[in-house]
Backbone as CSV, one residue per row, in Angstrom:
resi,resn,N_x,N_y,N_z,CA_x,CA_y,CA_z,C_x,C_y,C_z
1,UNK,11.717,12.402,-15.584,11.572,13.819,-15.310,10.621,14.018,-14.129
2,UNK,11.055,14.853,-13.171,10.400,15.450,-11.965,8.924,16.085,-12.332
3,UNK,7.796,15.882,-11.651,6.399,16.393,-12.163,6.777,17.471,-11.347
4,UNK,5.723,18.268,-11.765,5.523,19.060,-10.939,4.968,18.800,-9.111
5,UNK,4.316,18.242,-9.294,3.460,17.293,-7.928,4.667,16.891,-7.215
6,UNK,5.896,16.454,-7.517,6.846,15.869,-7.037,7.753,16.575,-6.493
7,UNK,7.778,17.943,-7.648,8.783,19.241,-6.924,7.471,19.532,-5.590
8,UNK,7.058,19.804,-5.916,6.015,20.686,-4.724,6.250,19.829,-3.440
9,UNK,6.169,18.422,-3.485,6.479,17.746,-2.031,7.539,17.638,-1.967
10,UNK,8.573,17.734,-2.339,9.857,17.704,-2.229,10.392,19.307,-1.743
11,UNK,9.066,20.367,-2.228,9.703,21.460,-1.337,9.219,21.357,-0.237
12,UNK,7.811,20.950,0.119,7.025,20.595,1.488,7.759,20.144,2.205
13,UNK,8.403,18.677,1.930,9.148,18.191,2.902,10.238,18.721,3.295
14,UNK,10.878,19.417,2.183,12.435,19.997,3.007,11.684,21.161,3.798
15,UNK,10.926,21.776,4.031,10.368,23.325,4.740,10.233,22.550,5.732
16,UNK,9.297,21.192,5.864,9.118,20.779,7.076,9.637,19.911,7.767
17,UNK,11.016,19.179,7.268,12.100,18.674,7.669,12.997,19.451,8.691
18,UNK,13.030,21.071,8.090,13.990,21.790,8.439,13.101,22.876,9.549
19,UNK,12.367,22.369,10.285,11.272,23.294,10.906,11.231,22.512,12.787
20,UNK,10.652,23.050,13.695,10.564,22.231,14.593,9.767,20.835,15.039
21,UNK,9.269,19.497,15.504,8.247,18.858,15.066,7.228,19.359,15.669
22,UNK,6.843,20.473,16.714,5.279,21.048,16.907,5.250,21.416,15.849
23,UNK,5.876,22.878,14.676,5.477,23.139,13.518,4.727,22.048,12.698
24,UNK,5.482,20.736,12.665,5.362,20.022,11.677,3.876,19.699,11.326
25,UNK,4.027,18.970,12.811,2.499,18.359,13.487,1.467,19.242,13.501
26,UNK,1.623,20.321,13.263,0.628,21.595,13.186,-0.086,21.493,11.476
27,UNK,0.906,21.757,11.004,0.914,22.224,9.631,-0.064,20.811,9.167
28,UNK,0.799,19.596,9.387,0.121,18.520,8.738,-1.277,18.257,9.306
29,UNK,-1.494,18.377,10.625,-3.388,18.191,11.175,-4.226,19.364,10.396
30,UNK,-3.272,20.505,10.492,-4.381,21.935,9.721,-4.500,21.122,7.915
31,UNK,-3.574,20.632,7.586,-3.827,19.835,6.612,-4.618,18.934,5.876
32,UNK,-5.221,18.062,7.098,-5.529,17.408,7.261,-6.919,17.637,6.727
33,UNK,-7.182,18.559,7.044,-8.782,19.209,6.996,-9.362,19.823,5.724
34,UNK,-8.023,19.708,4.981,-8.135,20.112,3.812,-8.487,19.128,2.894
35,UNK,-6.654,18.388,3.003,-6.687,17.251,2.176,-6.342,16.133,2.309
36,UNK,-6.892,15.061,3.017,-6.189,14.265,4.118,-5.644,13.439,3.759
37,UNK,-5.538,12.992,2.191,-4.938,12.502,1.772,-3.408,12.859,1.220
38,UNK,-3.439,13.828,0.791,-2.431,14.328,0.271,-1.642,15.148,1.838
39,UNK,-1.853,15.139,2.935,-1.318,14.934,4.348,-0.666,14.077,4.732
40,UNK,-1.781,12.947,4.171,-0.894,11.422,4.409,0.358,10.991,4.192
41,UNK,0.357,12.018,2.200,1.571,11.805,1.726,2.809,12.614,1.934
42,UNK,2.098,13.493,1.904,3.543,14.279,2.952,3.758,13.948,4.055
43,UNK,3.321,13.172,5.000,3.678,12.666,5.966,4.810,11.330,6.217
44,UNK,4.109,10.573,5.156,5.289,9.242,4.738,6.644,10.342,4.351
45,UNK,6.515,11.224,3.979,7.862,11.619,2.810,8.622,12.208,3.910
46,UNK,8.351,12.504,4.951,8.972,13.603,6.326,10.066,12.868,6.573
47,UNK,10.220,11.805,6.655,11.018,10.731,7.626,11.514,9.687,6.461
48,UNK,12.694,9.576,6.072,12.587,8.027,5.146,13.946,7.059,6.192
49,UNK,13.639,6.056,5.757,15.178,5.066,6.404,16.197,5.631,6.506
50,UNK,16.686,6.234,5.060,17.794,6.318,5.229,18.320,7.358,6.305
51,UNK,17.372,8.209,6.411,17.483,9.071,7.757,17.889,8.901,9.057
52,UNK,17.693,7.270,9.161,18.660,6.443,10.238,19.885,6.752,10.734
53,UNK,20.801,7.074,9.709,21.997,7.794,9.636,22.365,8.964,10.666
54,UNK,21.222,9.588,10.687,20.991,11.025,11.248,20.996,10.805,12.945
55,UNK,20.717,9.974,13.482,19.965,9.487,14.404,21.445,9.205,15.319
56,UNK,21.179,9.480,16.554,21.773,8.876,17.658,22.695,7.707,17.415
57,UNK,23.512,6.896,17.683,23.595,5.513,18.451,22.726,4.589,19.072
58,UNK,21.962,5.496,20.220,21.722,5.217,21.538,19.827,5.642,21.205
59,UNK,19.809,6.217,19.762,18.518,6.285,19.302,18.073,5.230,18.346
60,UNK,18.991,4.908,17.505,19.362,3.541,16.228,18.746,2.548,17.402
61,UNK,19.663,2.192,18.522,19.339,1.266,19.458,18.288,0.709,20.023
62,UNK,17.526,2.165,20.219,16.306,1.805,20.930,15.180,1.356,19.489
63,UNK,15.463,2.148,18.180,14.454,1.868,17.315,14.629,0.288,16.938
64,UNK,15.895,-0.096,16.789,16.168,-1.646,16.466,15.064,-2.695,17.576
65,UNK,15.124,-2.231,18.967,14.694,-3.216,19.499,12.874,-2.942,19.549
66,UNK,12.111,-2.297,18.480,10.908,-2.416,18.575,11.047,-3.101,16.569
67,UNK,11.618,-3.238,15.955,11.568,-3.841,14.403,11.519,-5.148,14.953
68,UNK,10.859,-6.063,14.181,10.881,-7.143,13.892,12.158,-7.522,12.542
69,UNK,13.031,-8.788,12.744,13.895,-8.680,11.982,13.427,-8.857,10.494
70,UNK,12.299,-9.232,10.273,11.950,-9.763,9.343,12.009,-8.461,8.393
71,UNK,10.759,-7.398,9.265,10.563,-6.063,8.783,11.939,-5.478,8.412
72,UNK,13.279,-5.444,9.121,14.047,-4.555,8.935,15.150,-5.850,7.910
73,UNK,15.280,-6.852,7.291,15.779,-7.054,6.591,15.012,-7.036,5.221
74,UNK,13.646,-6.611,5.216,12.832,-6.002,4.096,13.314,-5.447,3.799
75,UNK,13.509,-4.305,4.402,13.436,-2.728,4.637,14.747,-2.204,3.948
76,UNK,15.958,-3.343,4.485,17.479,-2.766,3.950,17.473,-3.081,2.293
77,UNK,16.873,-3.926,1.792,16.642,-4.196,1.060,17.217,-3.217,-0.093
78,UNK,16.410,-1.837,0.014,16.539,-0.919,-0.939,17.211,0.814,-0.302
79,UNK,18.250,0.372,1.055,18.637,1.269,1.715,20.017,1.314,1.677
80,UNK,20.561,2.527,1.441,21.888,2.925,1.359,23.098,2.381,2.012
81,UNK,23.639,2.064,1.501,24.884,1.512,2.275,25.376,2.478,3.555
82,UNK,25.141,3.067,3.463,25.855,4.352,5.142,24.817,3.981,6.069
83,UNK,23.396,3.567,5.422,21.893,2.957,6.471,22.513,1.636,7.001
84,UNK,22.999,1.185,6.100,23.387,-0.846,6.627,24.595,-0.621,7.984
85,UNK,25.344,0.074,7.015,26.400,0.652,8.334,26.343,1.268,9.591
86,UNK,25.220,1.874,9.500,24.942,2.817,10.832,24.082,1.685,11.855
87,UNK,23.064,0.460,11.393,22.615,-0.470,11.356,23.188,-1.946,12.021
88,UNK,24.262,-1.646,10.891,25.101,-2.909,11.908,26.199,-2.560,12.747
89,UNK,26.613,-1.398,12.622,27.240,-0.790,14.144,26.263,-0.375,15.691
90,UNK,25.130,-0.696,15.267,24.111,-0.859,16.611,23.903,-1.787,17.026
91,UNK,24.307,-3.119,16.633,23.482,-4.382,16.379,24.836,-5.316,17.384
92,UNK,23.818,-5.938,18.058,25.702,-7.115,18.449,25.221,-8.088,17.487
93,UNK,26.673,-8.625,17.613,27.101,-9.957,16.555,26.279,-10.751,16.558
94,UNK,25.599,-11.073,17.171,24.578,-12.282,16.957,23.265,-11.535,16.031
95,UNK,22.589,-10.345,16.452,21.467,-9.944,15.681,21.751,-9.595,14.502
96,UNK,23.018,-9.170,14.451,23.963,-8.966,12.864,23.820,-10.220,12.095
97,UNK,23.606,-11.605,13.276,24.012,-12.502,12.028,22.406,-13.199,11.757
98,UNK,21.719,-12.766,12.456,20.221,-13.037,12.607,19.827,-12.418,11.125
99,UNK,20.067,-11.106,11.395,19.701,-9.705,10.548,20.133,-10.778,8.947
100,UNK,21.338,-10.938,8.865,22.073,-11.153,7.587,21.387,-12.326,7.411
101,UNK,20.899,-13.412,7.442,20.618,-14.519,7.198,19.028,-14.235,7.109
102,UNK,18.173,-13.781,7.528,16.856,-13.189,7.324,16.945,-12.514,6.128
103,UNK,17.938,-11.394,5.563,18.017,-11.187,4.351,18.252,-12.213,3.226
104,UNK,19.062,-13.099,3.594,19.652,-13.949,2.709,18.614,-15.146,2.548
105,UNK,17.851,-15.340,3.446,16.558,-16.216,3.264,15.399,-15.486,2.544
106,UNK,15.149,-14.312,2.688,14.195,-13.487,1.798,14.257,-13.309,0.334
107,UNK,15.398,-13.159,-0.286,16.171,-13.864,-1.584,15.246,-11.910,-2.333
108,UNK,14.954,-11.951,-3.505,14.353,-11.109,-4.157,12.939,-10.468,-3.341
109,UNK,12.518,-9.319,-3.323,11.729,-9.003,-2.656,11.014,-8.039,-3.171
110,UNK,9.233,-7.975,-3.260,8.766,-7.180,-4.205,8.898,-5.467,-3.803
111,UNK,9.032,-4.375,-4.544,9.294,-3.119,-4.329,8.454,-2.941,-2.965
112,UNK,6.677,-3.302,-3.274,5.888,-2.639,-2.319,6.139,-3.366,-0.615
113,UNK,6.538,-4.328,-0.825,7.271,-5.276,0.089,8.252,-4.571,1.180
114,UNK,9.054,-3.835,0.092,9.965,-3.119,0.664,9.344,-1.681,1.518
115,UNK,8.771,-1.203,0.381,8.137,0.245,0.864,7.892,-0.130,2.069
116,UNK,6.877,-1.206,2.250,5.655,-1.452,3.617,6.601,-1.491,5.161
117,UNK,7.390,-2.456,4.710,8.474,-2.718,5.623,9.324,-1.076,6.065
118,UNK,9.863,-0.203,5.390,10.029,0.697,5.740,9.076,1.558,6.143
119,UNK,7.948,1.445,5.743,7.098,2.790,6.152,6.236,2.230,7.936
120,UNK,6.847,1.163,8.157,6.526,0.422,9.257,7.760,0.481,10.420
121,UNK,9.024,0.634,10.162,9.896,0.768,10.719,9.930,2.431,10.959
122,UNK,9.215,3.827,10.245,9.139,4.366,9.963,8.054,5.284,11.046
123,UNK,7.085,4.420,11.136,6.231,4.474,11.864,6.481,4.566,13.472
124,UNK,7.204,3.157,13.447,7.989,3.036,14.990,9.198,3.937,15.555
125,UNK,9.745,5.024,14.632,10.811,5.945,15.061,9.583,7.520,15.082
126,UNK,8.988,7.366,14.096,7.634,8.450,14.678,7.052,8.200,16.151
127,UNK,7.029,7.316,16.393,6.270,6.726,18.156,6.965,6.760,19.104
128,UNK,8.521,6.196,18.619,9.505,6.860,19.953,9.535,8.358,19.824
129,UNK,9.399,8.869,18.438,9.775,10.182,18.774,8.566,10.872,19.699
130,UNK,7.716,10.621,19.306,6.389,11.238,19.711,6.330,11.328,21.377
131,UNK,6.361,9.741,21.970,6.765,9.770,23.032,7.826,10.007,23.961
132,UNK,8.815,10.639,23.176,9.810,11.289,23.689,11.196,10.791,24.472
133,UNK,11.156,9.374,23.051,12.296,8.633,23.521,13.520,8.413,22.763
134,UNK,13.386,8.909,21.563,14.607,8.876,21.000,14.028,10.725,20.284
135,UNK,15.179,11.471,19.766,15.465,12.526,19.024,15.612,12.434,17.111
136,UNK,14.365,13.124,16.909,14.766,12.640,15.445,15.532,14.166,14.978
137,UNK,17.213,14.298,14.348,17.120,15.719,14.094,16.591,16.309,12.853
138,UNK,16.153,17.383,13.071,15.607,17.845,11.954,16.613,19.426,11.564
139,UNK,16.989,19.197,10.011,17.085,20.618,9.010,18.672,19.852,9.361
């Protein structure tokens, strides 16, 4: 069952999913000052992997070539099949088979393992976005 704590960021994030990213970046620094922790966490929740989907081609592209493969066969780990797909239609055949065999050598992998790895790949599509190199869409 959903806490309450859980509805409340789950409405946070869709308001600020569906908003522009100056809003976002606003809201979360004025935040900040409040509760900087609980900023933090709405901040991880803005953006998840599977959101990859959402993303360009030619944006997928550029985020692939700042992951380490290691990180992003963590990462698929616990990501949607339409994520793997959007993933390995960016990828040429060789990093596809890099990608697949890095998974297949990683064998079982612990949850927080996974999280880290995404919230790190996660990180690096926040930095292109920031710097104004790939488009993340939002709403």
């Amino acid at each position: 069952m959903e806490t309450l704590f859980e509805r409340l960021m789950r409405g946070v994030v869709t308001v600020l999913n569906g908003g522009s990213r100056d809003a976002e970046r606003a809201f979360i620094q004025a935040f900040e000052k409040i509760d900087p922790e609980m900023a933090e966490e709405i901040e991880k929740r803005l953006f998840v992997l599977d959101g990859i989907v959402e993303l360009s081609d030619e944006s997928v592209q550029r985020v692939l070539r700042e992951i380490e493969t290691g990180d992003l066969a963590k990462a698929l780990k616990a990501a949607a099949p339409e994520t793997h797909d959007k993933i390995a239609r960016n990828m040429s055949k060789r990093a596809g088979d890099q990608l697949k065999k890095a998974m297949d050598e990683a064998g079982p992998v612990e949850i927080e393992e996974v999280e880290s790895a995404q919230q790190r790949i996660i990180g690096g599509v926040r930095r292109l976005e920031a710097a104004g190199e790939i488009v993340v869409p939002r709403g």
